[in-house]
C-alpha atoms as a printed R data frame, in Angstrom:
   type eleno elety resid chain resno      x       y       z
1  ATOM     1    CA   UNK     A     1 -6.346 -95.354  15.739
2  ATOM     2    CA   UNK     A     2 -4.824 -94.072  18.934
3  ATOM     3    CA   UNK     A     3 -5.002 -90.243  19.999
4  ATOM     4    CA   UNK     A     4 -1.108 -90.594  19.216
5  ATOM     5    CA   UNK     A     5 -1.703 -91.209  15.452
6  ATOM     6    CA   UNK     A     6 -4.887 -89.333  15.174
7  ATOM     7    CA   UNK     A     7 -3.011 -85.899  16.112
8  ATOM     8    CA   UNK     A     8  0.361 -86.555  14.030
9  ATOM     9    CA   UNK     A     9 -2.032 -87.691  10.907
10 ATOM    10    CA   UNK     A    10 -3.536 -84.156  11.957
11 ATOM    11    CA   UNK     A    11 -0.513 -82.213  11.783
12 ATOM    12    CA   UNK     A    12  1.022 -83.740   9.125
13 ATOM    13    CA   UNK     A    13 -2.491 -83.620   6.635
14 ATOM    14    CA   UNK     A    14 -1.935 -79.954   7.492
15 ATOM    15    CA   UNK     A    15  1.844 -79.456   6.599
16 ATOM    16    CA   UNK     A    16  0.898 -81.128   3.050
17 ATOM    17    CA   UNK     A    17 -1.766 -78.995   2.236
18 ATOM    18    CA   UNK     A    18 -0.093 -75.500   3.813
19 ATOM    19    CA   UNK     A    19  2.319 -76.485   0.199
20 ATOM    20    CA   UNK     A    20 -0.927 -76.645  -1.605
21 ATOM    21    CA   UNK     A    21 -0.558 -73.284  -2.735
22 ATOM    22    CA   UNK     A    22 -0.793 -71.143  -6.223
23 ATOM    23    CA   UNK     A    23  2.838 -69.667  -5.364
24 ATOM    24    CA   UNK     A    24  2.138 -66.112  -6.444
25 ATOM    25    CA   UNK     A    25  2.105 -64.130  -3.204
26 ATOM    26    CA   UNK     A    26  4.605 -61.717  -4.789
27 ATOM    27    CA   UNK     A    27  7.503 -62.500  -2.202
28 ATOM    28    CA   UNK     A    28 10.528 -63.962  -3.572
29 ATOM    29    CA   UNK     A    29 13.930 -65.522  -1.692
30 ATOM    30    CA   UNK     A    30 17.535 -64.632  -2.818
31 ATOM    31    CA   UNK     A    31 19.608 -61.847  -4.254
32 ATOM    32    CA   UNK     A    32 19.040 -58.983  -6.771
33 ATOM    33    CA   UNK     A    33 21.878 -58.077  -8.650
34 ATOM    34    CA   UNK     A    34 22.131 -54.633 -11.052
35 ATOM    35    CA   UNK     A    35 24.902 -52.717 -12.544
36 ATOM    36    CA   UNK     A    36 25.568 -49.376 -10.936
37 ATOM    37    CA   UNK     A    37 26.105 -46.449 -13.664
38 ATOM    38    CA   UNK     A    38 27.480 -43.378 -12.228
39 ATOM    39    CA   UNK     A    39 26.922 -39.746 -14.042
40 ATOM    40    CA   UNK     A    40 28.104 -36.738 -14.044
41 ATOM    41    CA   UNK     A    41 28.560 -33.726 -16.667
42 ATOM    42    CA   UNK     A    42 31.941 -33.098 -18.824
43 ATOM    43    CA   UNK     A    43 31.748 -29.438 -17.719
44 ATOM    44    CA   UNK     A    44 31.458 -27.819 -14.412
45 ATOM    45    CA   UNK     A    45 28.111 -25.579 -13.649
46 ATOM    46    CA   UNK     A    46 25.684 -25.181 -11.133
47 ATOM    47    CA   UNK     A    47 22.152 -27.706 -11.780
48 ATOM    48    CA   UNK     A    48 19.394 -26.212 -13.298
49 ATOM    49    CA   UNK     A    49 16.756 -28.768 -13.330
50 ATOM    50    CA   UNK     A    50 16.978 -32.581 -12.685
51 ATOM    51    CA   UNK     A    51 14.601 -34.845 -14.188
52 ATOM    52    CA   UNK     A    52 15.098 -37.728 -12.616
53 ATOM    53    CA   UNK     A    53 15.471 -39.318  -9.354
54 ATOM    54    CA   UNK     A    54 17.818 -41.765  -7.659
55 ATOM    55    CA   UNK     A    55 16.916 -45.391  -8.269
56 ATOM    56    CA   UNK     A    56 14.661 -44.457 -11.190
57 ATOM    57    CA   UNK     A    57 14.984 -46.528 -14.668
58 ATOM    58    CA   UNK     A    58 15.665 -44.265 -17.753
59 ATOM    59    CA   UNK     A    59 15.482 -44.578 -21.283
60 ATOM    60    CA   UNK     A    60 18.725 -44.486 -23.583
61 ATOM    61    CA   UNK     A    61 18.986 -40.701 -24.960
62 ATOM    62    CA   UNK     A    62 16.417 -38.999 -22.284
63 ATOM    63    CA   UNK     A    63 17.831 -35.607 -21.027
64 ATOM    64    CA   UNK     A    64 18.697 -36.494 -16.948
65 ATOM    65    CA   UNK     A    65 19.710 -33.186 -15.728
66 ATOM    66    CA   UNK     A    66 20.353 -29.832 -17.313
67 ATOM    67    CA   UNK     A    67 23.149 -27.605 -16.276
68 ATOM    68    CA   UNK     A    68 22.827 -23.434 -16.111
69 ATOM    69    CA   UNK     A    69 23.736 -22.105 -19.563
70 ATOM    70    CA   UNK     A    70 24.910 -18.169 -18.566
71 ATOM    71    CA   UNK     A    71 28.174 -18.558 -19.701
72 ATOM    72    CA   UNK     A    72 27.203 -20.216 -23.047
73 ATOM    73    CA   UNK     A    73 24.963 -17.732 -23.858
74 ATOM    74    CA   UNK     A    74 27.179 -14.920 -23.083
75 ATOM    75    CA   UNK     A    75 29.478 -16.562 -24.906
76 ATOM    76    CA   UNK     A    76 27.378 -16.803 -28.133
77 ATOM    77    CA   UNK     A    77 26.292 -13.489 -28.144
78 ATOM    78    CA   UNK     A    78 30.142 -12.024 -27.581
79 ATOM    79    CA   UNK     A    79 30.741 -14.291 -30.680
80 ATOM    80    CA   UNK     A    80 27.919 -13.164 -32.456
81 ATOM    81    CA   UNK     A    81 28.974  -9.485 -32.424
């Protein structure tokens, strides 16, 4: 075998087995698609407390944010008298 055919035999023995692999290295090619839901309140009011962050998966029916409740409350009470 000449020095030729010795190194490409080399190279390509080397090219098969770099595909030899178990494929779960965790990095994927392509495109990642998702649906976009914006939020916001039905009432105007300055946030209270926000329990959740941008980007972050939630659960159907889990509070997100609370608004300040002054208003309501003074509004209760005024009705309760």
């Amino acid at each position: 075998m000449t020095p030729c055919k010795t190194v490409l035999f080399l190279l390509l023995s080397l090219l098969y087995l770099n595909g030899c692999g178990d494929g779960q290295q965790g990095e994927f090619q392509g495109y990642i698609e998702g649906e976009y839901v914006y939020l916001s309140s039905s009432q105007a009011g300055r946030l209270e407390t926000l329990s959740t962050g941008r980007g972050a998966a939630v659960e159907a029916g889990s509070v997100l944010f609370e608004l300040e409740a002054e208003y309501e409350r003074q509004a209760l009470h005024q009705a309760e008298q």
